[in-house]
PDB file of N, CA, C and O in Angstrom, chain B, residues numbered from 101:
ATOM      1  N   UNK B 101     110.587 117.654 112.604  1.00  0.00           N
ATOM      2  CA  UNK B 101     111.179 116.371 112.955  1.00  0.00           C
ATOM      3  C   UNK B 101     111.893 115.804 111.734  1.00  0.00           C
ATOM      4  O   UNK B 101     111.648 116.043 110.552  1.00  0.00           O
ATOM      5  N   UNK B 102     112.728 115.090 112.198  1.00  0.00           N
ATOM      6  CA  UNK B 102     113.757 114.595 111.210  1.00  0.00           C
ATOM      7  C   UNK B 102     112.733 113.820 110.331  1.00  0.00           C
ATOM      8  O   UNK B 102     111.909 113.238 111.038  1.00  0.00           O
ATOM      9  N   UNK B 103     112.552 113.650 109.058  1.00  0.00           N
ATOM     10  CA  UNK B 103     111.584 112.328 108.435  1.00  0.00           C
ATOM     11  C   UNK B 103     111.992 111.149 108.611  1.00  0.00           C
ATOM     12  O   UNK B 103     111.128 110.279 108.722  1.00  0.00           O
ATOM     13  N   UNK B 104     113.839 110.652 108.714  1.00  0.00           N
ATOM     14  CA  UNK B 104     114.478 109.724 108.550  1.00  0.00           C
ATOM     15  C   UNK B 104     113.747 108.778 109.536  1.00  0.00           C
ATOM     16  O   UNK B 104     113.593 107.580 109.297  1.00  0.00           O
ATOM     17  N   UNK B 105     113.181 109.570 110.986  1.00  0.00           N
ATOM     18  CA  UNK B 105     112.754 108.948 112.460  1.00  0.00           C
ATOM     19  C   UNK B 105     111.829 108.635 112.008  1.00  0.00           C
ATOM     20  O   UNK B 105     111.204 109.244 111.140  1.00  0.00           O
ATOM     21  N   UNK B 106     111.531 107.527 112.556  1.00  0.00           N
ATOM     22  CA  UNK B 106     110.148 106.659 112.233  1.00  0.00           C
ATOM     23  C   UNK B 106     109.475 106.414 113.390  1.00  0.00           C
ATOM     24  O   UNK B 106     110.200 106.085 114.329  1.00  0.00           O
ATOM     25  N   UNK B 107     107.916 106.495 113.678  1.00  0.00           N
ATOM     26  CA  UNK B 107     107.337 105.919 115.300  1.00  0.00           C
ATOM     27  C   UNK B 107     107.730 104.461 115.648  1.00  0.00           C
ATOM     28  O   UNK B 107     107.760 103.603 114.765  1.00  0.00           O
ATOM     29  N   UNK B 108     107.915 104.291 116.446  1.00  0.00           N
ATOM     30  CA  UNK B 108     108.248 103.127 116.989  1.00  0.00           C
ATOM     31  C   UNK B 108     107.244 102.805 118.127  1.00  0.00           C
ATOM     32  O   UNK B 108     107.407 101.688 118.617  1.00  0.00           O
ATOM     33  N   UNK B 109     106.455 103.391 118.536  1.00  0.00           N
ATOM     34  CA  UNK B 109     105.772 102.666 119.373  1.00  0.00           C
ATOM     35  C   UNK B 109     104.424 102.187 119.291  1.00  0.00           C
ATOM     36  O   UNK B 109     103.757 103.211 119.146  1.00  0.00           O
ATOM     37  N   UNK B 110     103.589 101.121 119.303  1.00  0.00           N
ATOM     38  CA  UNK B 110     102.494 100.643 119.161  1.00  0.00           C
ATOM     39  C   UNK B 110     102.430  99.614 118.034  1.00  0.00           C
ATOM     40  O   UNK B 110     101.374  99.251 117.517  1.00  0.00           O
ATOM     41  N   UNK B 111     103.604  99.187 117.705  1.00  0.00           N
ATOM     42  CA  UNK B 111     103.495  97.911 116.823  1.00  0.00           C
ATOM     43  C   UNK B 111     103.448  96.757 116.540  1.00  0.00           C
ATOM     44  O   UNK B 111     104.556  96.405 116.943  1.00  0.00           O
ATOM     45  N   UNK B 112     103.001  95.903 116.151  1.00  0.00           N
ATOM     46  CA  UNK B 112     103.209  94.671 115.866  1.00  0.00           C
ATOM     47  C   UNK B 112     103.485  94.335 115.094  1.00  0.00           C
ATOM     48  O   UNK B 112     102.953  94.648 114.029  1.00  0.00           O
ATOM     49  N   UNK B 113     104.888  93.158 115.231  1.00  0.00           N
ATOM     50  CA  UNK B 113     105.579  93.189 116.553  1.00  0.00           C
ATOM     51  C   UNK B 113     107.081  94.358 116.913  1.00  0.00           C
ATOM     52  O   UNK B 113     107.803  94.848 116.044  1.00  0.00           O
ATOM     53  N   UNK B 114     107.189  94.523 118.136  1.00  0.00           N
ATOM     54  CA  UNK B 114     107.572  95.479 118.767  1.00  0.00           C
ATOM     55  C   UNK B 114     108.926  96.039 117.846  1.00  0.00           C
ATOM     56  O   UNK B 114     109.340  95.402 116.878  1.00  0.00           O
ATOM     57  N   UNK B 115     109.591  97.433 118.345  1.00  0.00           N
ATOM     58  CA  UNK B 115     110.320  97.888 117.370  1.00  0.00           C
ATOM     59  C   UNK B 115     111.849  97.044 117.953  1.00  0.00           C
ATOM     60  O   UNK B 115     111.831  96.460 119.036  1.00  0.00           O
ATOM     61  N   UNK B 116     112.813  97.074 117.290  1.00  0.00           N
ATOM     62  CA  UNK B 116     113.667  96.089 117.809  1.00  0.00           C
ATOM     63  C   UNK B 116     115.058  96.817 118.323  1.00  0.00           C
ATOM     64  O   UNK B 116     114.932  98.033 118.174  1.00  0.00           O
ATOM     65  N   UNK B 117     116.053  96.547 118.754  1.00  0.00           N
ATOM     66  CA  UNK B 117     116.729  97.133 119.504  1.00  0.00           C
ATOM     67  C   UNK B 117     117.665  98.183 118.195  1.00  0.00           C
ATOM     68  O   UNK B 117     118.000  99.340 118.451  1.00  0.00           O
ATOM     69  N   UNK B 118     117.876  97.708 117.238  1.00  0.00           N
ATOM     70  CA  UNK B 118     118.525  97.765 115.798  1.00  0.00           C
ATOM     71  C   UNK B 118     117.494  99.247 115.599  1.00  0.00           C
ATOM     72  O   UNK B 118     117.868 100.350 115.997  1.00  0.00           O
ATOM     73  N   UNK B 119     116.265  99.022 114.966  1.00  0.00           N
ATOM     74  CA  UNK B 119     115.605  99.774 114.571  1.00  0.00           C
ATOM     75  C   UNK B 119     115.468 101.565 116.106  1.00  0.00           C
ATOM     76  O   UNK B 119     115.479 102.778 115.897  1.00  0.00           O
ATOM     77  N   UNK B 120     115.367 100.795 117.361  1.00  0.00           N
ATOM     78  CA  UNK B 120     115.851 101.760 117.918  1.00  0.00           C
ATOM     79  C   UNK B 120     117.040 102.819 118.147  1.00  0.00           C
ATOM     80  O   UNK B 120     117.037 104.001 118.490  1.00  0.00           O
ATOM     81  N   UNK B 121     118.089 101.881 117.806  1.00  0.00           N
ATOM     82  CA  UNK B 121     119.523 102.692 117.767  1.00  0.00           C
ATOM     83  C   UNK B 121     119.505 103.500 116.211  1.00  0.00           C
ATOM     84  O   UNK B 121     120.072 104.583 116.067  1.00  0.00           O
ATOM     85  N   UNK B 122     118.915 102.943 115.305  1.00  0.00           N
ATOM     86  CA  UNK B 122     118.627 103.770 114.075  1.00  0.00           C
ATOM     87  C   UNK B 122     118.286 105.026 114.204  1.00  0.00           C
ATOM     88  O   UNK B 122     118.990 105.907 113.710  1.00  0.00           O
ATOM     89  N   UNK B 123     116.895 105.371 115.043  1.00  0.00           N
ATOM     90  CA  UNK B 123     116.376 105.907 115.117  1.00  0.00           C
ATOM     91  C   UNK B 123     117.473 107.192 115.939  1.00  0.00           C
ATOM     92  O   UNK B 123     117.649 108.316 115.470  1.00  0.00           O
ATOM     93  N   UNK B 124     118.004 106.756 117.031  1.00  0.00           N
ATOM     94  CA  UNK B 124     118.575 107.134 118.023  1.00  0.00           C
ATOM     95  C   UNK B 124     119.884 108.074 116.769  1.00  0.00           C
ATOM     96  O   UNK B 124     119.961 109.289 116.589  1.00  0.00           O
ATOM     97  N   UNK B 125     120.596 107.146 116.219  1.00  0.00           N
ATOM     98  CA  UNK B 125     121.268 107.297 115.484  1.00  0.00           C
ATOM     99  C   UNK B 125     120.869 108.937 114.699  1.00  0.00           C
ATOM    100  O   UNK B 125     121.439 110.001 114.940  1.00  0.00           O
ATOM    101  N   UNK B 126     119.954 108.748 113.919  1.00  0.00           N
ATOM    102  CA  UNK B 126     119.476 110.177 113.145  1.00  0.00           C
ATOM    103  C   UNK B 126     119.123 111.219 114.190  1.00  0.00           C
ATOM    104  O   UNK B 126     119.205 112.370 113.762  1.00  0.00           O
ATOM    105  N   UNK B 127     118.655 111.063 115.773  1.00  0.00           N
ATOM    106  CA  UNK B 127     118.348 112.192 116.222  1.00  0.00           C
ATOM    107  C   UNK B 127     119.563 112.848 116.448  1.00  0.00           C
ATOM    108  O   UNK B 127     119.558 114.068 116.285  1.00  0.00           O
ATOM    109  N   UNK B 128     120.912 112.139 116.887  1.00  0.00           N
ATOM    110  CA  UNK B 128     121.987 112.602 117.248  1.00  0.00           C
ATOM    111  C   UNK B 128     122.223 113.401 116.267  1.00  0.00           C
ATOM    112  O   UNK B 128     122.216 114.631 116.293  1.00  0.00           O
ATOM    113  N   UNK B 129     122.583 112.212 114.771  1.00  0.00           N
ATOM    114  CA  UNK B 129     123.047 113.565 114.103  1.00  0.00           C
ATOM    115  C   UNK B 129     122.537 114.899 113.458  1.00  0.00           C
ATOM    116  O   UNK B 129     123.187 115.720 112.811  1.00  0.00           O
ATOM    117  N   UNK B 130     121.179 114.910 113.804  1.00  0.00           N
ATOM    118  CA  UNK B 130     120.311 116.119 113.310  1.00  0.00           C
ATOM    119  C   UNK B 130     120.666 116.896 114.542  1.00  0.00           C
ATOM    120  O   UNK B 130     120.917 118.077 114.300  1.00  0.00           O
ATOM    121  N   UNK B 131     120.781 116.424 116.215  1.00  0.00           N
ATOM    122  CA  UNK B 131     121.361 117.423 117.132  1.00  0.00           C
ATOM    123  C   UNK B 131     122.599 118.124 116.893  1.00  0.00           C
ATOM    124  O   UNK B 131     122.871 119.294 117.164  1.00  0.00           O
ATOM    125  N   UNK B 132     123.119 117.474 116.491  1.00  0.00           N
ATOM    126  CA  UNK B 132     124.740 117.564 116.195  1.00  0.00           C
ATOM    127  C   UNK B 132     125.307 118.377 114.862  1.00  0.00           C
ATOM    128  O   UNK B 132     126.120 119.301 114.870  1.00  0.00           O
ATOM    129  N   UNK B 133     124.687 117.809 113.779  1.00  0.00           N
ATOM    130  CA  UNK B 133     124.630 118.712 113.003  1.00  0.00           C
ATOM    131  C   UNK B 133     125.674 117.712 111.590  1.00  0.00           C
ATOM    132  O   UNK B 133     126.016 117.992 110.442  1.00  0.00           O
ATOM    133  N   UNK B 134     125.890 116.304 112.646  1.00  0.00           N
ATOM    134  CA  UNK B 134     127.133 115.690 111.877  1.00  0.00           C
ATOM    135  C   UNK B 134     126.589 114.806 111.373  1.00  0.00           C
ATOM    136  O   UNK B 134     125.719 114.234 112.029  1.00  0.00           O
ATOM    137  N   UNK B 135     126.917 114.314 109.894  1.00  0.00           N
ATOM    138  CA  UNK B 135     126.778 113.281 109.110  1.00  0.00           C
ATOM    139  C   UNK B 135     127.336 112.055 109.981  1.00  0.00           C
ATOM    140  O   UNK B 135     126.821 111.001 110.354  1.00  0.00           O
ATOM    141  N   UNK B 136     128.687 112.671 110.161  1.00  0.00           N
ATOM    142  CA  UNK B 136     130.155 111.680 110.354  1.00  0.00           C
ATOM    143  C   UNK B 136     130.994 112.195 111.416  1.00  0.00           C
ATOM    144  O   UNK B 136     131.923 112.910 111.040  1.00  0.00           O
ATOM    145  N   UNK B 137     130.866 111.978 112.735  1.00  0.00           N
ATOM    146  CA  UNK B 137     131.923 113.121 113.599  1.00  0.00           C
ATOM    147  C   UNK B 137     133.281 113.093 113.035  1.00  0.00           C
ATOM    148  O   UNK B 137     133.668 112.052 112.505  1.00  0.00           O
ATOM    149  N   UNK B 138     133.983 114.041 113.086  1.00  0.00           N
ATOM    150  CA  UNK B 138     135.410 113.918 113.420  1.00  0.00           C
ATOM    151  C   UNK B 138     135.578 113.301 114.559  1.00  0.00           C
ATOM    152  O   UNK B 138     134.889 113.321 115.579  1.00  0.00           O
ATOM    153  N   UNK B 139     137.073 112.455 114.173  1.00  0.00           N
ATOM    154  CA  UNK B 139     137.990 111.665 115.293  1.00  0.00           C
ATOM    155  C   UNK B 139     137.321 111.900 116.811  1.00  0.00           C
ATOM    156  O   UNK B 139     136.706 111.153 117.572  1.00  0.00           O
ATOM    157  N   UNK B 140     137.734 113.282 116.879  1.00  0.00           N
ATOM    158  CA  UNK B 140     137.658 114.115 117.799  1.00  0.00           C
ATOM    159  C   UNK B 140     136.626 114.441 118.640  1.00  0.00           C
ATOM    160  O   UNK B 140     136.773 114.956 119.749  1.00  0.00           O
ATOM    161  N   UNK B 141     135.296 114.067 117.984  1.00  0.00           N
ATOM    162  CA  UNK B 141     134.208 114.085 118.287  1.00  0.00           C
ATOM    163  C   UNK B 141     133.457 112.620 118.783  1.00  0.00           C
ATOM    164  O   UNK B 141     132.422 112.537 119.445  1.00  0.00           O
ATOM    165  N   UNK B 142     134.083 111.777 118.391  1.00  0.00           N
ATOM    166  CA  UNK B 142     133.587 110.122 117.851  1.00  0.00           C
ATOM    167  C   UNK B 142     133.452 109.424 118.932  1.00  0.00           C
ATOM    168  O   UNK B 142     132.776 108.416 118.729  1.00  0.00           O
ATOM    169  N   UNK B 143     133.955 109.587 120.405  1.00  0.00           N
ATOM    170  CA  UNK B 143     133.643 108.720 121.193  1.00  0.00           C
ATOM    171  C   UNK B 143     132.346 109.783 121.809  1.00  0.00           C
ATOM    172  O   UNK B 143     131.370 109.188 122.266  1.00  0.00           O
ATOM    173  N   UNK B 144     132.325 110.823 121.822  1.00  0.00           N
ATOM    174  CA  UNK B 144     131.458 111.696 122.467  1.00  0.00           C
ATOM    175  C   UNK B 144     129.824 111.384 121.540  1.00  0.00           C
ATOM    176  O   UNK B 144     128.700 111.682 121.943  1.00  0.00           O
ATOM    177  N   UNK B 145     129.979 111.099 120.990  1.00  0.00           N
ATOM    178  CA  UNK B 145     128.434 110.914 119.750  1.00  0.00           C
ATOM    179  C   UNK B 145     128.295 109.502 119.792  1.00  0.00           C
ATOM    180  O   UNK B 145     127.250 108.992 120.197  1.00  0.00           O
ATOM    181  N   UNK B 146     129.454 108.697 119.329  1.00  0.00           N
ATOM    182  CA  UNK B 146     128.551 107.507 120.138  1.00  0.00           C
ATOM    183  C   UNK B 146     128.216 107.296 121.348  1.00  0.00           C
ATOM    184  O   UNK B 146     127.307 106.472 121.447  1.00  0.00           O
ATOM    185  N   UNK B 147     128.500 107.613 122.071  1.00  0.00           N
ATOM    186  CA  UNK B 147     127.923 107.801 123.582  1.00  0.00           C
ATOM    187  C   UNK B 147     126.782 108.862 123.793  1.00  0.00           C
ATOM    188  O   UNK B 147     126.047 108.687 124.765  1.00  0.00           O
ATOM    189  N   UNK B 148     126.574 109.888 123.020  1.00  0.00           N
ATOM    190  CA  UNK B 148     125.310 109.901 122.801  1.00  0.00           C
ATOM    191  C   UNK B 148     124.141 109.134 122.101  1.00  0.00           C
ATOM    192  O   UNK B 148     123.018 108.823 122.496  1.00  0.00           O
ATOM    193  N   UNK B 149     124.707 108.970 121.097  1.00  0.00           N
ATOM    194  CA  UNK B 149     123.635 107.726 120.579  1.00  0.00           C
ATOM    195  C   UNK B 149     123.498 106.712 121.593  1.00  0.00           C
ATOM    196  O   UNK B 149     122.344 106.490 121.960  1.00  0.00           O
ATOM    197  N   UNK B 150     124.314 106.130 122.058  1.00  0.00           N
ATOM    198  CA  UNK B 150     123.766 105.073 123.238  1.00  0.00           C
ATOM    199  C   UNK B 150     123.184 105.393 124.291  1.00  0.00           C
ATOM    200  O   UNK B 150     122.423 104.536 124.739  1.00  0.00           O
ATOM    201  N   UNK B 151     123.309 106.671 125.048  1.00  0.00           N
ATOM    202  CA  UNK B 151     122.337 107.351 126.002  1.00  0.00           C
ATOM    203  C   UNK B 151     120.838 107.638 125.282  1.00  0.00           C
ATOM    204  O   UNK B 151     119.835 107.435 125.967  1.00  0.00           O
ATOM    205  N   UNK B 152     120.673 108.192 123.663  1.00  0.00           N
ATOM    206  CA  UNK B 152     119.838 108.328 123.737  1.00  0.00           C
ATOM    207  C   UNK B 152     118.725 107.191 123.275  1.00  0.00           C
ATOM    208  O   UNK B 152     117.548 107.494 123.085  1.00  0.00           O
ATOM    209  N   UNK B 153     119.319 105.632 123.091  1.00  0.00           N
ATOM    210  CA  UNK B 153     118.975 104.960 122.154  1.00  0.00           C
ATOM    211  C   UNK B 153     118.483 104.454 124.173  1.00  0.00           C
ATOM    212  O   UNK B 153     117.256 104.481 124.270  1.00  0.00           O
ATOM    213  N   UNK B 154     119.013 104.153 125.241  1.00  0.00           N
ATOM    214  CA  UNK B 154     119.144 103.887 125.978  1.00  0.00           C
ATOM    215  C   UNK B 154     117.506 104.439 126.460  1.00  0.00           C
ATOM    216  O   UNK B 154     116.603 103.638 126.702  1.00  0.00           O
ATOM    217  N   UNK B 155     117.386 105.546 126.517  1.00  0.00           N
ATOM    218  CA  UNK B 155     115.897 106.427 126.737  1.00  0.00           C
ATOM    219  C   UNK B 155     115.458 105.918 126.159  1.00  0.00           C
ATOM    220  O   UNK B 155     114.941 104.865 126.531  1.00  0.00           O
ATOM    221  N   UNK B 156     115.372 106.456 124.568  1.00  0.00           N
ATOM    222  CA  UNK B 156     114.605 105.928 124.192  1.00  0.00           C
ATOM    223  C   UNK B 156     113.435 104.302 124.139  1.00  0.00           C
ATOM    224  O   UNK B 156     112.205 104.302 124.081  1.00  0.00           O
ATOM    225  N   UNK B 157     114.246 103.254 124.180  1.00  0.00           N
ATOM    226  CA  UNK B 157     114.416 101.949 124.914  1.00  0.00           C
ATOM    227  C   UNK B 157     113.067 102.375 126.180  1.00  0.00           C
ATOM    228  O   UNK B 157     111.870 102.133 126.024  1.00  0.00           O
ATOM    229  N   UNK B 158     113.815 103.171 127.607  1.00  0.00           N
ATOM    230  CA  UNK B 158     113.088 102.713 128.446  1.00  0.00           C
ATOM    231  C   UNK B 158     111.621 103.514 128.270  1.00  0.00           C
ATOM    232  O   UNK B 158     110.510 103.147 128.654  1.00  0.00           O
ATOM    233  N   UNK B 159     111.960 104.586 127.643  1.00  0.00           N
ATOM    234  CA  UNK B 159     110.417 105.681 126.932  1.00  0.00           C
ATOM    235  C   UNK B 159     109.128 104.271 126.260  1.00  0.00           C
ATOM    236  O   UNK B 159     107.943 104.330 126.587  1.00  0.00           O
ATOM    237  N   UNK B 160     109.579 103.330 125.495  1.00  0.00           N
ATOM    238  CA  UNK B 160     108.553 102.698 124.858  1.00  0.00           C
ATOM    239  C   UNK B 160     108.457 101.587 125.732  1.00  0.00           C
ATOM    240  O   UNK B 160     107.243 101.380 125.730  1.00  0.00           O
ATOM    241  N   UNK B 161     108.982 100.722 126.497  1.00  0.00           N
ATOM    242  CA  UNK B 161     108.663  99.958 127.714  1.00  0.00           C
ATOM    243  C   UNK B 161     107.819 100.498 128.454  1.00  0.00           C
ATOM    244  O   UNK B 161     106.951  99.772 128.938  1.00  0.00           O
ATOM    245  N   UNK B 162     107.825 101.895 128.753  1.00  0.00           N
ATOM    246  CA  UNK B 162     106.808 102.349 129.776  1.00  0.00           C
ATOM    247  C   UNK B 162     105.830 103.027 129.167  1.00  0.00           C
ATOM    248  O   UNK B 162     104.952 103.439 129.926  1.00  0.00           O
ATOM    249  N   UNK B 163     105.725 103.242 128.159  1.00  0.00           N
ATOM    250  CA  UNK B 163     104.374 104.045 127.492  1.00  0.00           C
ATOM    251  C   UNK B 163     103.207 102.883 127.254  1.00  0.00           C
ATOM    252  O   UNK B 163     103.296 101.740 126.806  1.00  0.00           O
ATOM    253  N   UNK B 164     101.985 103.719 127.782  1.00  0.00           N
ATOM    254  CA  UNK B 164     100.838 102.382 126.957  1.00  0.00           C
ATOM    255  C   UNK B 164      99.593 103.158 126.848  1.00  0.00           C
ATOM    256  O   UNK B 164      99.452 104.234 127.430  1.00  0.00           O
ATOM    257  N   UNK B 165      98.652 102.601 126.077  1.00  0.00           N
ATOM    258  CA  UNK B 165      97.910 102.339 124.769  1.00  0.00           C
ATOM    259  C   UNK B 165      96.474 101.074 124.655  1.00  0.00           C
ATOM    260  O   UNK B 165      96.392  99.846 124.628  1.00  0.00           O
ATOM    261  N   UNK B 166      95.574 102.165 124.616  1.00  0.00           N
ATOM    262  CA  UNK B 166      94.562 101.350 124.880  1.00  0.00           C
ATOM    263  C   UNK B 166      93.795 100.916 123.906  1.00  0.00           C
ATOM    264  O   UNK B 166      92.775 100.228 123.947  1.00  0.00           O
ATOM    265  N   UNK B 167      94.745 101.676 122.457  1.00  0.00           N
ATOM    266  CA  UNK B 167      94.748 101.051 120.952  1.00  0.00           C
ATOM    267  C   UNK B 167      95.338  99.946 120.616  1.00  0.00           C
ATOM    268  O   UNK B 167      96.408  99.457 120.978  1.00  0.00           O
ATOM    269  N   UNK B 168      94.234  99.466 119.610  1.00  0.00           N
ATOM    270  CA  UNK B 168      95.524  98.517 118.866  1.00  0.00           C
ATOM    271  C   UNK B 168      96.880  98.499 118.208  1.00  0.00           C
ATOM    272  O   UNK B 168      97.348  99.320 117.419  1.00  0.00           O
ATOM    273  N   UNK B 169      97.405  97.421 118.683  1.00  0.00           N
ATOM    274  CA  UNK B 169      98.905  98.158 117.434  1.00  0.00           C
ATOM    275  C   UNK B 169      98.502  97.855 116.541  1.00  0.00           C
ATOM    276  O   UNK B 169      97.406  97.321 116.372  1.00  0.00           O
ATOM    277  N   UNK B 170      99.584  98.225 115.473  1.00  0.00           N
ATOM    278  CA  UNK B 170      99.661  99.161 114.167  1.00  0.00           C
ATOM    279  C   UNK B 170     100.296  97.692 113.363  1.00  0.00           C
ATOM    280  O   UNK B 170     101.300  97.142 113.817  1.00  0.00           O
ATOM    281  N   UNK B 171      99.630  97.196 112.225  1.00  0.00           N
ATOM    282  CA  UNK B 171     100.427  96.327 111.503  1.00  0.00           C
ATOM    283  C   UNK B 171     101.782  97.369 110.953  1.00  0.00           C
ATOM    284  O   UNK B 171     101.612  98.588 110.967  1.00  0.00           O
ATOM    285  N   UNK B 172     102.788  96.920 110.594  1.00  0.00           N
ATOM    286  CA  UNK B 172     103.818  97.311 110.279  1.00  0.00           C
ATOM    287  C   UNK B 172     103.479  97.154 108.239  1.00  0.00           C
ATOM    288  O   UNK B 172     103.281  98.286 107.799  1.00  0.00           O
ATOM    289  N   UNK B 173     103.430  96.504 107.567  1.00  0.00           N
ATOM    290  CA  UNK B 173     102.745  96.297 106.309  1.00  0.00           C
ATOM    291  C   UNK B 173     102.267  97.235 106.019  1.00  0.00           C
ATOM    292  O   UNK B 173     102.735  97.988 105.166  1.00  0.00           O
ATOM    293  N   UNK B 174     100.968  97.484 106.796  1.00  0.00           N
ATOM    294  CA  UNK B 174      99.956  98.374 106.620  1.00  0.00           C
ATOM    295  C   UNK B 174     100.044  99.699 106.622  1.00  0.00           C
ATOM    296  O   UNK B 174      99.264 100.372 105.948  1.00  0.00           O
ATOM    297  N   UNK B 175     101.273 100.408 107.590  1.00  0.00           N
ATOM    298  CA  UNK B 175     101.865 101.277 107.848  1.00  0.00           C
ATOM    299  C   UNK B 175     102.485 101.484 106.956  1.00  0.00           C
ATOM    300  O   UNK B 175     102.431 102.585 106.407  1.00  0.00           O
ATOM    301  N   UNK B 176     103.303 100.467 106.503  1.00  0.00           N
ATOM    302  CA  UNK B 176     103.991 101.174 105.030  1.00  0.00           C
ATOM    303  C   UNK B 176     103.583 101.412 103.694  1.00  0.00           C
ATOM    304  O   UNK B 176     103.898 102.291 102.893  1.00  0.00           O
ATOM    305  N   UNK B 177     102.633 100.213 103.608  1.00  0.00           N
ATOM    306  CA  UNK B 177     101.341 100.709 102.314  1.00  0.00           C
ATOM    307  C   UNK B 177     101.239 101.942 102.974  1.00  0.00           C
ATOM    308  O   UNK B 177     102.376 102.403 103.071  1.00  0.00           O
ATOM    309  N   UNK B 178     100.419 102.677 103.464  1.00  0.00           N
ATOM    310  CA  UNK B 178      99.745 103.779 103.882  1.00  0.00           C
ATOM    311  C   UNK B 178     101.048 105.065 103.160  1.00  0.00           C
ATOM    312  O   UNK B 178     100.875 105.985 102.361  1.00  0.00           O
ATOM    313  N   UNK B 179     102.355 104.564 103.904  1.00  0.00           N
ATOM    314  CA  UNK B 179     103.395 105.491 103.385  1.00  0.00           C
ATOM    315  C   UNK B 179     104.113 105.986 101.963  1.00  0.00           C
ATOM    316  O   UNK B 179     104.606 107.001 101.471  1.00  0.00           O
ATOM    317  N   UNK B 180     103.867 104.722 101.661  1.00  0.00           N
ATOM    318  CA  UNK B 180     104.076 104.324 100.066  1.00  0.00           C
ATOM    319  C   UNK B 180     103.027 105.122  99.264  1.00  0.00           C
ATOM    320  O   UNK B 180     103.307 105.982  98.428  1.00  0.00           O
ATOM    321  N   UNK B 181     101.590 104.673  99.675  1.00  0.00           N
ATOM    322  CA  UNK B 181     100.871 105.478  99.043  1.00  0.00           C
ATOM    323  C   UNK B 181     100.839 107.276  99.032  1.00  0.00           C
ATOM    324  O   UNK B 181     100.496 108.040  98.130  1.00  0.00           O
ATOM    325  N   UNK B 182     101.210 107.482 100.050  1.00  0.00           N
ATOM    326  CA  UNK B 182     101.538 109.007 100.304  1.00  0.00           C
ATOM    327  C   UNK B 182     102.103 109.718  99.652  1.00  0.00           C
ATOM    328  O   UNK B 182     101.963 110.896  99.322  1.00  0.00           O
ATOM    329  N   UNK B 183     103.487 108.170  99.252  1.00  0.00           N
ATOM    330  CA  UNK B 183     105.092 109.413  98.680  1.00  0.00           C
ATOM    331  C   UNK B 183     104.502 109.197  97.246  1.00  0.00           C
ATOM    332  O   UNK B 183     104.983 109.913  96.368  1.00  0.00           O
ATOM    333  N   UNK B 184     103.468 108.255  96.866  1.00  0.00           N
ATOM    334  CA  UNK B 184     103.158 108.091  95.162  1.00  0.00           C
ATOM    335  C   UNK B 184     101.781 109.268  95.402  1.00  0.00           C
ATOM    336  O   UNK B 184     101.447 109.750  94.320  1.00  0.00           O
ATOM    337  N   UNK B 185     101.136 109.679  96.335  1.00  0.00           N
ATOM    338  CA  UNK B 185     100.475 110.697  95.974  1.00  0.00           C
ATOM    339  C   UNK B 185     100.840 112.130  95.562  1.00  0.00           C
ATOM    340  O   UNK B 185     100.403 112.885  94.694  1.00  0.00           O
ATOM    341  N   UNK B 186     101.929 112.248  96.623  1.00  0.00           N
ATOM    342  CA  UNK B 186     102.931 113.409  96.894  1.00  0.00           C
ATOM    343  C   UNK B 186     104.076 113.559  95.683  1.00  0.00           C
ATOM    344  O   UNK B 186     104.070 114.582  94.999  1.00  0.00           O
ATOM    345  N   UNK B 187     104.803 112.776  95.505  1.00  0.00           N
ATOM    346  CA  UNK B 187     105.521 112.558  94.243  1.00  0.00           C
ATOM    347  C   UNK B 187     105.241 112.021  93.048  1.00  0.00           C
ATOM    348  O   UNK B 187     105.904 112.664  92.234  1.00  0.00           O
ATOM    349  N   UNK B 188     104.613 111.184  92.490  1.00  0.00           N
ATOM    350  CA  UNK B 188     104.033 110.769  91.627  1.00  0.00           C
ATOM    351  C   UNK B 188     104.670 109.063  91.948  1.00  0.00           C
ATOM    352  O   UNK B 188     105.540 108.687  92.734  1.00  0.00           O
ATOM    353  N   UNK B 189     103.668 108.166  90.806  1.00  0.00           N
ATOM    354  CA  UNK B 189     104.225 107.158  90.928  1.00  0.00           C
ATOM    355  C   UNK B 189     105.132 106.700  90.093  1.00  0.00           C
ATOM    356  O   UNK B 189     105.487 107.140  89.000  1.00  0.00           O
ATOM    357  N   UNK B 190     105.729 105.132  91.117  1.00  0.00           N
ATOM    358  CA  UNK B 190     107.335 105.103  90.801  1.00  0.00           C
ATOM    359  C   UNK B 190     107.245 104.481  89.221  1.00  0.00           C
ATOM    360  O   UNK B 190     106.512 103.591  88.790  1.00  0.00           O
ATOM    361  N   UNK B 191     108.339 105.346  88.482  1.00  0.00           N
ATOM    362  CA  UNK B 191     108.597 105.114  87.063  1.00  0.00           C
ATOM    363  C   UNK B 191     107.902 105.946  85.881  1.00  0.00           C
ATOM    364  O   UNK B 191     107.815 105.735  84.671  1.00  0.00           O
ATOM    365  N   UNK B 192     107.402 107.066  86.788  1.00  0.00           N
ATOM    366  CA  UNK B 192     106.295 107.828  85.866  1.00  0.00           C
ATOM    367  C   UNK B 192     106.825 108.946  85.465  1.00  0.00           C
ATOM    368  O   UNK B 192     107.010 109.813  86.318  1.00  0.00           O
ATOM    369  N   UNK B 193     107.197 109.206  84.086  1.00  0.00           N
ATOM    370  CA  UNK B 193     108.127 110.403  83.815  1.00  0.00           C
ATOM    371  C   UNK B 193     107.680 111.013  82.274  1.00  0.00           C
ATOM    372  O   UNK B 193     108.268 111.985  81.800  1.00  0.00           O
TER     373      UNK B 193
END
């Protein structure tokens, strides 16, 4: 999976339409293969991104969860701490 994609579902508070098309955004171009379409390509990819940002959308409206959501904070401490376990920490050379 792309890393750029982030979960979006089970949070508080919910993921937002922005953060969905983001998301939507990187799957296209990891399908695609394109940073940046050509001209030529450009109405066809954004219109995928909006079909898939579109799913995506109705995918987390209908999914549910008999967990709590997920502070968003907390989630990223957790991540932060990861990339300073995994990489070292920031400024350390």
């Amino acid at each position: 999976m792309c890393r750029n994609i982030k979960t979006l579902f089970n949070f508080e508070p919910p993921a937002t339409e922005d953060e969905v098309r983001a998301a939507s955004l990187q799957f296209v171009r990891k399908l695609s293969g394109f940073q940046k379409p050509s001209k030529a390509n450009q109405e066809r990819f954004d219109r995928a991104v909006d079909d898939v940002a579109r799913v995506a959308q109705d995918l987390l409206a209908g999914l549910t969860t008999g967990a709590a959501p997920r502070n968003r904070e907390v989630e990223a401490q957790k991540a932060r701490d990861r990339a300073a376990k995994r990489f070292g920490a920031p400024g350390a050379a």
